[in-house]
N, CA, C, O and CB atoms as a CASP TS submission, in Angstrom:
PFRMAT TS
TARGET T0000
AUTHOR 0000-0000-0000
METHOD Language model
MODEL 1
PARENT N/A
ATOM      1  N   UNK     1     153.553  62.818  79.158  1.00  0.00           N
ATOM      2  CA  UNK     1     153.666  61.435  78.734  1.00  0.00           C
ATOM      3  C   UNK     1     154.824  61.329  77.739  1.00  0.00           C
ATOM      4  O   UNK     1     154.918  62.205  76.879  1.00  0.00           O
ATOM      5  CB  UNK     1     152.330  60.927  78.105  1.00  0.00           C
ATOM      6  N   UNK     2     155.581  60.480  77.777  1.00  0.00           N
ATOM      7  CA  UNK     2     157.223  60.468  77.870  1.00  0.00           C
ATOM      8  C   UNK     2     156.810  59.000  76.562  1.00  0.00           C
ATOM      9  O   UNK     2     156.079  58.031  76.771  1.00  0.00           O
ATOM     10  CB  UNK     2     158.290  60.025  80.038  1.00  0.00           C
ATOM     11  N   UNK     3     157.740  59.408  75.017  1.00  0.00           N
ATOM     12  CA  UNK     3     157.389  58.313  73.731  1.00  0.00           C
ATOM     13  C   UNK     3     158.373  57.548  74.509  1.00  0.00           C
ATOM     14  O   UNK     3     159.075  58.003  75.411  1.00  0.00           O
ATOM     15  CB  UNK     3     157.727  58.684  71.795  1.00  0.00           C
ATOM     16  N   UNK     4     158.352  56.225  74.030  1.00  0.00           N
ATOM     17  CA  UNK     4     158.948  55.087  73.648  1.00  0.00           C
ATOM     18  C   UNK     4     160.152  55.439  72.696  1.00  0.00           C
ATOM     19  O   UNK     4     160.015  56.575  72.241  1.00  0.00           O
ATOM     20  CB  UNK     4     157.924  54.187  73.024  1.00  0.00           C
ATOM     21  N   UNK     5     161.313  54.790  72.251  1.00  0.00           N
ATOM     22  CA  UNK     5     161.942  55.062  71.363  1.00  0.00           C
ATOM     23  C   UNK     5     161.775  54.285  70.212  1.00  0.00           C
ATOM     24  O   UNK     5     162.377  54.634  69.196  1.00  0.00           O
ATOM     25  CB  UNK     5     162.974  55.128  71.740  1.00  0.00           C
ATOM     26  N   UNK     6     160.810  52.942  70.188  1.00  0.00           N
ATOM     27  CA  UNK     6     160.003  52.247  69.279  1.00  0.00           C
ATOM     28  C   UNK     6     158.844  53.538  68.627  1.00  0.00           C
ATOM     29  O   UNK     6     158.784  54.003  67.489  1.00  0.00           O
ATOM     30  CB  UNK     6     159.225  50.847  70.191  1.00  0.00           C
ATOM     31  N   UNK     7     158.263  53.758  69.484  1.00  0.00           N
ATOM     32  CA  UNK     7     157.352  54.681  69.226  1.00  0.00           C
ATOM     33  C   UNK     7     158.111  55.814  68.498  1.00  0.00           C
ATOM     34  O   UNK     7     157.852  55.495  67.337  1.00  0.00           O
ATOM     35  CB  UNK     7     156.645  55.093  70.481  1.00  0.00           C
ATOM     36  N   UNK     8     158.677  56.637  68.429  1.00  0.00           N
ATOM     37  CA  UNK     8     159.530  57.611  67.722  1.00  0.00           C
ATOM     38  C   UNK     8     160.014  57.080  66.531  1.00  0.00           C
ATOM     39  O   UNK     8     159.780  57.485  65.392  1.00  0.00           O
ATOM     40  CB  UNK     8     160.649  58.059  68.504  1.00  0.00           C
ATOM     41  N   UNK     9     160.665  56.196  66.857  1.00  0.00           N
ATOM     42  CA  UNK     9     161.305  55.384  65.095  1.00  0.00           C
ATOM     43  C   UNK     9     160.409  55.147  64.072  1.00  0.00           C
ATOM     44  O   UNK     9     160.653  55.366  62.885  1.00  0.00           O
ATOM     45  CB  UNK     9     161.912  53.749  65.160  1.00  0.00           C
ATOM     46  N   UNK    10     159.425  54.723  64.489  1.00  0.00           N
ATOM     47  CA  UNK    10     157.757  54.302  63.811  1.00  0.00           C
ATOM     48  C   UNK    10     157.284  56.043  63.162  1.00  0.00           C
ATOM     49  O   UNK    10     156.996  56.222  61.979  1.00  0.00           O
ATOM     50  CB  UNK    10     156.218  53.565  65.584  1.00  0.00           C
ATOM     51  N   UNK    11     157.291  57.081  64.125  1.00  0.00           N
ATOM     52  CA  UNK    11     156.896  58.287  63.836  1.00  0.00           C
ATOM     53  C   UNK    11     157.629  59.297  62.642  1.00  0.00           C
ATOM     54  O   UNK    11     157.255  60.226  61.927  1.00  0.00           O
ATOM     55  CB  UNK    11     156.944  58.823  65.065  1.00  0.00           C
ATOM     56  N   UNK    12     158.960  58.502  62.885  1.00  0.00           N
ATOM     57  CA  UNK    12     160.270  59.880  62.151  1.00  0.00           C
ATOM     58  C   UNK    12     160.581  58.649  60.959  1.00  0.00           C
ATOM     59  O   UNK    12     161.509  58.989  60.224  1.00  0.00           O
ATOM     60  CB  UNK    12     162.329  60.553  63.567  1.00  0.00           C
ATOM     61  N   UNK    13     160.060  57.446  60.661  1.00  0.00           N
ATOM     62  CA  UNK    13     159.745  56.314  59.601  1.00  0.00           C
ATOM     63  C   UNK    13     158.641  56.939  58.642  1.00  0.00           C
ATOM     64  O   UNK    13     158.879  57.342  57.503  1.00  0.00           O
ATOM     65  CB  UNK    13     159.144  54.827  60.360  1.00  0.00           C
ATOM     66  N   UNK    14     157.110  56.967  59.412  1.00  0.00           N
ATOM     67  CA  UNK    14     156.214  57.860  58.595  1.00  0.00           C
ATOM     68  C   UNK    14     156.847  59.430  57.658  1.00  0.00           C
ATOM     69  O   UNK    14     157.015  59.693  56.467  1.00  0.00           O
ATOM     70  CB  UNK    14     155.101  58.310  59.786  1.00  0.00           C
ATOM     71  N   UNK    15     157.012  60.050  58.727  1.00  0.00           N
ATOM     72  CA  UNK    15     156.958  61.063  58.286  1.00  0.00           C
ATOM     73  C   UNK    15     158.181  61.334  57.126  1.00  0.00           C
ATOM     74  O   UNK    15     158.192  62.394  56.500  1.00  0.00           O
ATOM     75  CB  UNK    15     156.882  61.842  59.394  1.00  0.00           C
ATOM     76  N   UNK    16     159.265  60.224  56.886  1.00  0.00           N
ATOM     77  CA  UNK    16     160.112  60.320  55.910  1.00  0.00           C
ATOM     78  C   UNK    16     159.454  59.868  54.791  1.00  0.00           C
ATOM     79  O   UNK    16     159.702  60.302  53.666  1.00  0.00           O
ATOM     80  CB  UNK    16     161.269  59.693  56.147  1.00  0.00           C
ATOM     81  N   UNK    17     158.752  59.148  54.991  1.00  0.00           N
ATOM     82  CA  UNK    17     157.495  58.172  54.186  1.00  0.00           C
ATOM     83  C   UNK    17     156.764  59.440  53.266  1.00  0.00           C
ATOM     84  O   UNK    17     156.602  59.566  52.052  1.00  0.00           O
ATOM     85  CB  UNK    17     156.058  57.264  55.570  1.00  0.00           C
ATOM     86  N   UNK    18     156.462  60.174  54.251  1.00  0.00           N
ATOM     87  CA  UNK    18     155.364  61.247  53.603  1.00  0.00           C
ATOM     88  C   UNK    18     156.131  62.235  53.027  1.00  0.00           C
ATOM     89  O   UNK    18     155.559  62.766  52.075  1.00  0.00           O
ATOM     90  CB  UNK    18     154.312  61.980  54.658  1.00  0.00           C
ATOM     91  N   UNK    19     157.575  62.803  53.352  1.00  0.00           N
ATOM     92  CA  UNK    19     158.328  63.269  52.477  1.00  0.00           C
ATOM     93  C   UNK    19     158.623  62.999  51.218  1.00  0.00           C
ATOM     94  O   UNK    19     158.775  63.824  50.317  1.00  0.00           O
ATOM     95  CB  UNK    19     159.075  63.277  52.859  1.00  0.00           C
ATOM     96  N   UNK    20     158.705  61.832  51.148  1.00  0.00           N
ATOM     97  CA  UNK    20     159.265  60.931  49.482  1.00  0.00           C
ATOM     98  C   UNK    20     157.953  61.370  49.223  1.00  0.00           C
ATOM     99  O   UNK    20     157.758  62.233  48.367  1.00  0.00           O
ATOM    100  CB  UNK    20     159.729  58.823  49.222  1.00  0.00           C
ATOM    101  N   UNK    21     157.141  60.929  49.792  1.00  0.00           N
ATOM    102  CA  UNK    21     155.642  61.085  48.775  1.00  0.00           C
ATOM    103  C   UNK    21     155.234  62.287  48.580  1.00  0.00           C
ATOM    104  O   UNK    21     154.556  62.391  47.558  1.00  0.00           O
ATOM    105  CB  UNK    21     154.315  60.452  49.316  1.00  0.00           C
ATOM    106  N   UNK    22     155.407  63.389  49.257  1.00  0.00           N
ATOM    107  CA  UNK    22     155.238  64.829  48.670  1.00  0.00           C
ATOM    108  C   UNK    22     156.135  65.193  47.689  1.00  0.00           C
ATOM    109  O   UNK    22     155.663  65.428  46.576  1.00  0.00           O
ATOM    110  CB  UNK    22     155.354  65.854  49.655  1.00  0.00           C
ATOM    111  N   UNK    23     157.821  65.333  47.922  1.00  0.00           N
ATOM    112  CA  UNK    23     158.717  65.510  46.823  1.00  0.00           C
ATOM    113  C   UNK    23     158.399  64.715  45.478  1.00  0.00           C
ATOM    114  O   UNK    23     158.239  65.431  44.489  1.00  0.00           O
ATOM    115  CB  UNK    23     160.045  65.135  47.307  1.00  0.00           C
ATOM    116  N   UNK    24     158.299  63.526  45.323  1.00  0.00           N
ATOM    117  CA  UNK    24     158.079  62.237  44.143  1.00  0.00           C
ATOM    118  C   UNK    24     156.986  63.122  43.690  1.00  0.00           C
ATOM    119  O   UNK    24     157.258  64.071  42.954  1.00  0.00           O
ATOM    120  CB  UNK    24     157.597  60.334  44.653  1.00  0.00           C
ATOM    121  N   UNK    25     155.887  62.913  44.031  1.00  0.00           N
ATOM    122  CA  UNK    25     154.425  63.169  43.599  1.00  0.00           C
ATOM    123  C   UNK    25     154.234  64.405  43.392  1.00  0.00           C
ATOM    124  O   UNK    25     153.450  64.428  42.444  1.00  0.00           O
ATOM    125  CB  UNK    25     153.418  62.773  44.489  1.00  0.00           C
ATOM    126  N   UNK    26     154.477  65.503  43.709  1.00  0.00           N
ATOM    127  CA  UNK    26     154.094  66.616  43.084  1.00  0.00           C
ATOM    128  C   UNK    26     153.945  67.300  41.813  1.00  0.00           C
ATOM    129  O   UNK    26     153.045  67.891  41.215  1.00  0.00           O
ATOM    130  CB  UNK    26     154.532  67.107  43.473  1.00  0.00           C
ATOM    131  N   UNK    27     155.048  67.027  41.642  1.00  0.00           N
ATOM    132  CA  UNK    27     155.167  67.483  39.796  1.00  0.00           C
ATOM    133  C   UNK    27     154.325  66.628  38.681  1.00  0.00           C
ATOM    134  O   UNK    27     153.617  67.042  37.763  1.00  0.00           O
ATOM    135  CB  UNK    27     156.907  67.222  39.186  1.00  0.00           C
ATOM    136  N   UNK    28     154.651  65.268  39.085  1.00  0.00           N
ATOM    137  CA  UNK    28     153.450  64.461  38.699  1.00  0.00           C
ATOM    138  C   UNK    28     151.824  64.943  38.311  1.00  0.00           C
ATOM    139  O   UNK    28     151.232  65.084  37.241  1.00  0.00           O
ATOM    140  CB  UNK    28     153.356  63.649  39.791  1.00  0.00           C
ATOM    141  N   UNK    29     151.405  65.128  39.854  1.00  0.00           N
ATOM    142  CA  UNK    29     150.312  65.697  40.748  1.00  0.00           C
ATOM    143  C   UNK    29     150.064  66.987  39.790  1.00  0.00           C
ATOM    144  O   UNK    29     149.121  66.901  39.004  1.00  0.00           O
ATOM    145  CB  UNK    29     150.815  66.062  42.512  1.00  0.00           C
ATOM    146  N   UNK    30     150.574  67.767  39.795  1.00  0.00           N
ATOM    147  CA  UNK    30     150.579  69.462  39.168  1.00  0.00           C
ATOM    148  C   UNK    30     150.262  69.199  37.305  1.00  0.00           C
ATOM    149  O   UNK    30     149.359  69.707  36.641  1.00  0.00           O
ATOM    150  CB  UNK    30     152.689  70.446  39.508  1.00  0.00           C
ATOM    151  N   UNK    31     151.242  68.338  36.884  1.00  0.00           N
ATOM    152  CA  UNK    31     150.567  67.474  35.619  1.00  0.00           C
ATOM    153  C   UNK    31     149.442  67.243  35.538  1.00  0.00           C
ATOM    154  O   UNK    31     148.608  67.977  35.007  1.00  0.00           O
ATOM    155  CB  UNK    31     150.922  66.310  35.420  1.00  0.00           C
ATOM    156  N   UNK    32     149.307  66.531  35.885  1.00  0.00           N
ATOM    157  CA  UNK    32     147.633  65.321  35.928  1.00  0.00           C
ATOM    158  C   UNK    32     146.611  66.798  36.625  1.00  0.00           C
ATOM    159  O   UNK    32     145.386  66.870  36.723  1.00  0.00           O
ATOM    160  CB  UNK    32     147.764  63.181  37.736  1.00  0.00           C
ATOM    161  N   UNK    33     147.343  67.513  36.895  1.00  0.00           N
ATOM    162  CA  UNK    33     146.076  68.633  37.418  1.00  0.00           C
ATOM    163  C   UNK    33     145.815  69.632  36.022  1.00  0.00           C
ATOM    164  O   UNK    33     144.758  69.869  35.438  1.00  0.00           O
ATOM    165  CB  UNK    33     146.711  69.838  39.037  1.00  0.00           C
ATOM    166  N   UNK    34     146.994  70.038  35.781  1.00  0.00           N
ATOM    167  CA  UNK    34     146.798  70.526  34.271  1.00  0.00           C
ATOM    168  C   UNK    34     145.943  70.222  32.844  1.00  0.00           C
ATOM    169  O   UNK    34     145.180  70.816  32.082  1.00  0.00           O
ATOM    170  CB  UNK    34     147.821  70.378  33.907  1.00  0.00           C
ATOM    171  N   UNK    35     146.575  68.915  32.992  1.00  0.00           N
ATOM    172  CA  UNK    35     145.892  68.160  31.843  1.00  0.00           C
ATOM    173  C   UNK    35     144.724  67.825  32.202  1.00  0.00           C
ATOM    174  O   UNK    35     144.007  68.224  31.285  1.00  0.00           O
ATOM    175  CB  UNK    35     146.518  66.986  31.378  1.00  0.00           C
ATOM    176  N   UNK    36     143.910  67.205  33.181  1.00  0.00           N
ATOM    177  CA  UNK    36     142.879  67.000  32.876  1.00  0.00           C
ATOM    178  C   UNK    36     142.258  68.809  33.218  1.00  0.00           C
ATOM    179  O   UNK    36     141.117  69.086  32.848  1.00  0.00           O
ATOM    180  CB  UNK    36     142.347  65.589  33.679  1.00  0.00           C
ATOM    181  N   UNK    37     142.817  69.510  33.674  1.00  0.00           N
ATOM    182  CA  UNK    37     141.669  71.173  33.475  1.00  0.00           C
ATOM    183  C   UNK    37     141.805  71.821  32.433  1.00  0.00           C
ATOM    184  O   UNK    37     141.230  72.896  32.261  1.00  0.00           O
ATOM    185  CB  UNK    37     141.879  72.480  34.491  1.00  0.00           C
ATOM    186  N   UNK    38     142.719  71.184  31.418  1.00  0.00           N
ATOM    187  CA  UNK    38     143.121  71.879  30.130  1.00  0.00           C
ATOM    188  C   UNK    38     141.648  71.781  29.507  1.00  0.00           C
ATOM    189  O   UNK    38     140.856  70.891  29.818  1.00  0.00           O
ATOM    190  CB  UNK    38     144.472  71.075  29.160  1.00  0.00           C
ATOM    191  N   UNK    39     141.364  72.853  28.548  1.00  0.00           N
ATOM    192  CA  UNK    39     140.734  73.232  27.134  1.00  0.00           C
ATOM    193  C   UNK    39     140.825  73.297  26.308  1.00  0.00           C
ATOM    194  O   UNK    39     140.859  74.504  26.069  1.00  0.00           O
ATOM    195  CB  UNK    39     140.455  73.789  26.821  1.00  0.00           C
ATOM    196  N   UNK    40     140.927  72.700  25.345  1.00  0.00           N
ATOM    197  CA  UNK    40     140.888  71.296  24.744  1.00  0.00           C
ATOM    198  C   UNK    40     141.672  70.485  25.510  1.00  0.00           C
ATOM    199  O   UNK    40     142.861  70.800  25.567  1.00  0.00           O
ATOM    200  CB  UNK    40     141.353  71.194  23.330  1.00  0.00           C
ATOM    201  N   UNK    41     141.343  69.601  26.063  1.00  0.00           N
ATOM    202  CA  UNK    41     142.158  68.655  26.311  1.00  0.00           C
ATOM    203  C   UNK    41     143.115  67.674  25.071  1.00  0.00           C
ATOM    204  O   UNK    41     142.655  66.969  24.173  1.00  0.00           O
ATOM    205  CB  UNK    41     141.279  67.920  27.061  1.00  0.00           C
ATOM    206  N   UNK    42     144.710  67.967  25.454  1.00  0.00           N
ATOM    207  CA  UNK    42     145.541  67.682  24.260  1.00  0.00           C
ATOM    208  C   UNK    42     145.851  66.114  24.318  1.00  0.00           C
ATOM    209  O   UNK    42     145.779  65.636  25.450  1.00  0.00           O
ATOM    210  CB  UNK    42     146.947  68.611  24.258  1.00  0.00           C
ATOM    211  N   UNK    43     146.115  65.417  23.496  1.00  0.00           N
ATOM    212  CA  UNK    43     146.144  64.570  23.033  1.00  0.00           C
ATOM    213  C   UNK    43     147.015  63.943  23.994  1.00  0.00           C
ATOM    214  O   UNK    43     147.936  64.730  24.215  1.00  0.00           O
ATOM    215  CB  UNK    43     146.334  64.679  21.831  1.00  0.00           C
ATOM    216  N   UNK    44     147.139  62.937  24.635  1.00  0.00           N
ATOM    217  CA  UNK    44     148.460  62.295  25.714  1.00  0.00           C
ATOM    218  C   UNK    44     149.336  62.294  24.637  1.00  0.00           C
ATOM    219  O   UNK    44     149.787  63.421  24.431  1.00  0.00           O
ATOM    220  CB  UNK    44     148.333  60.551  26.583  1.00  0.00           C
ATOM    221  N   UNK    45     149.677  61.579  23.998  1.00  0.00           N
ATOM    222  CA  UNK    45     150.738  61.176  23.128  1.00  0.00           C
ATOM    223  C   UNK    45     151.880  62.401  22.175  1.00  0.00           C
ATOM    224  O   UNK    45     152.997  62.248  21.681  1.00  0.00           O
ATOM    225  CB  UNK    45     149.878  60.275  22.124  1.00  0.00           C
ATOM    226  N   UNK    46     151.029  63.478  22.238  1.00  0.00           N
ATOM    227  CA  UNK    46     151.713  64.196  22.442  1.00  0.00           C
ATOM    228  C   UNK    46     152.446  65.333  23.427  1.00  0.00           C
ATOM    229  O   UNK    46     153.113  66.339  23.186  1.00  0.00           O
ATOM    230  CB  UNK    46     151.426  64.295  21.879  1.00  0.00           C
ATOM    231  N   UNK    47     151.890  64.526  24.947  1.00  0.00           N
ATOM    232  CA  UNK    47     152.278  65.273  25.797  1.00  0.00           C
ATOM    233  C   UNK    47     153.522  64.613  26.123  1.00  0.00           C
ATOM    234  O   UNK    47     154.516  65.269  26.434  1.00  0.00           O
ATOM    235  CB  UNK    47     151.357  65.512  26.795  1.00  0.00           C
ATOM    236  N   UNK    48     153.522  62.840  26.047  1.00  0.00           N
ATOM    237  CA  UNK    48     154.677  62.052  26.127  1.00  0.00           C
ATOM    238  C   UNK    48     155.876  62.267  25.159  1.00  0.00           C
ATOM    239  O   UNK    48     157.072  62.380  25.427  1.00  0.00           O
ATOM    240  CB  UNK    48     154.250  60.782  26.001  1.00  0.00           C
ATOM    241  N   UNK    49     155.258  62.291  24.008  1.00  0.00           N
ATOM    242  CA  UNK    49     156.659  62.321  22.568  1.00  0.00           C
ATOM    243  C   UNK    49     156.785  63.605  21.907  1.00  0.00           C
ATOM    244  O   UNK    49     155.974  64.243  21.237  1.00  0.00           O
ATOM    245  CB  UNK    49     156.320  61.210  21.062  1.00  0.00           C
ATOM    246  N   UNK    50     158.284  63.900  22.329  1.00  0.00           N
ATOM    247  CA  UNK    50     158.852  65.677  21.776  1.00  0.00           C
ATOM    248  C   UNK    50     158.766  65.622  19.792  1.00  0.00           C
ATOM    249  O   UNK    50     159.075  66.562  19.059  1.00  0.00           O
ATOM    250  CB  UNK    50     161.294  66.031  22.464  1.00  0.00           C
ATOM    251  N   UNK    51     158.098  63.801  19.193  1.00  0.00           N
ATOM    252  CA  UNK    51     158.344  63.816  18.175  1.00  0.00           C
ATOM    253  C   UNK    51     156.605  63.908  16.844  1.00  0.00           C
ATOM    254  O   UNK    51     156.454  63.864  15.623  1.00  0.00           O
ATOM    255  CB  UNK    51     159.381  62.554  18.287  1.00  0.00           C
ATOM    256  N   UNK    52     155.464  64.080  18.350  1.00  0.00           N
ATOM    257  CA  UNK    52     154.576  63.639  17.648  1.00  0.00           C
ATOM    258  C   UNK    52     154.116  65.144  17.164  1.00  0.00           C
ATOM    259  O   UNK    52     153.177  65.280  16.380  1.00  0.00           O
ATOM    260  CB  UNK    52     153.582  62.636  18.409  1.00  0.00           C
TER
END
């Protein structure tokens, strides 16, 4: 069974889709995984400001 070339554009659209969103989000992602498994959990405000 032979795609459409609508059908393909729609497919190789997603999957660039899901690229940005793996590259963007990870480091983020790996953060927010840290911090909330941290012990003590540290203060946000000083995770944001190099001054607090």
């Amino acid at each position: 069974m032979a795609l459409s070339d609508e059908t393909k554009d729609k497919i190789n659209t997603a999957i660039g889709v899901g690229k940005n969103i793996v590259v963007y989000g990870w480091i983020p992602f790996v953060l927010y995984v840290g911090y909330t498994r941290s012990n003590p959990q540290p203060n946000l405000i000083k995770l944001i400001s190099p001054l607090a």
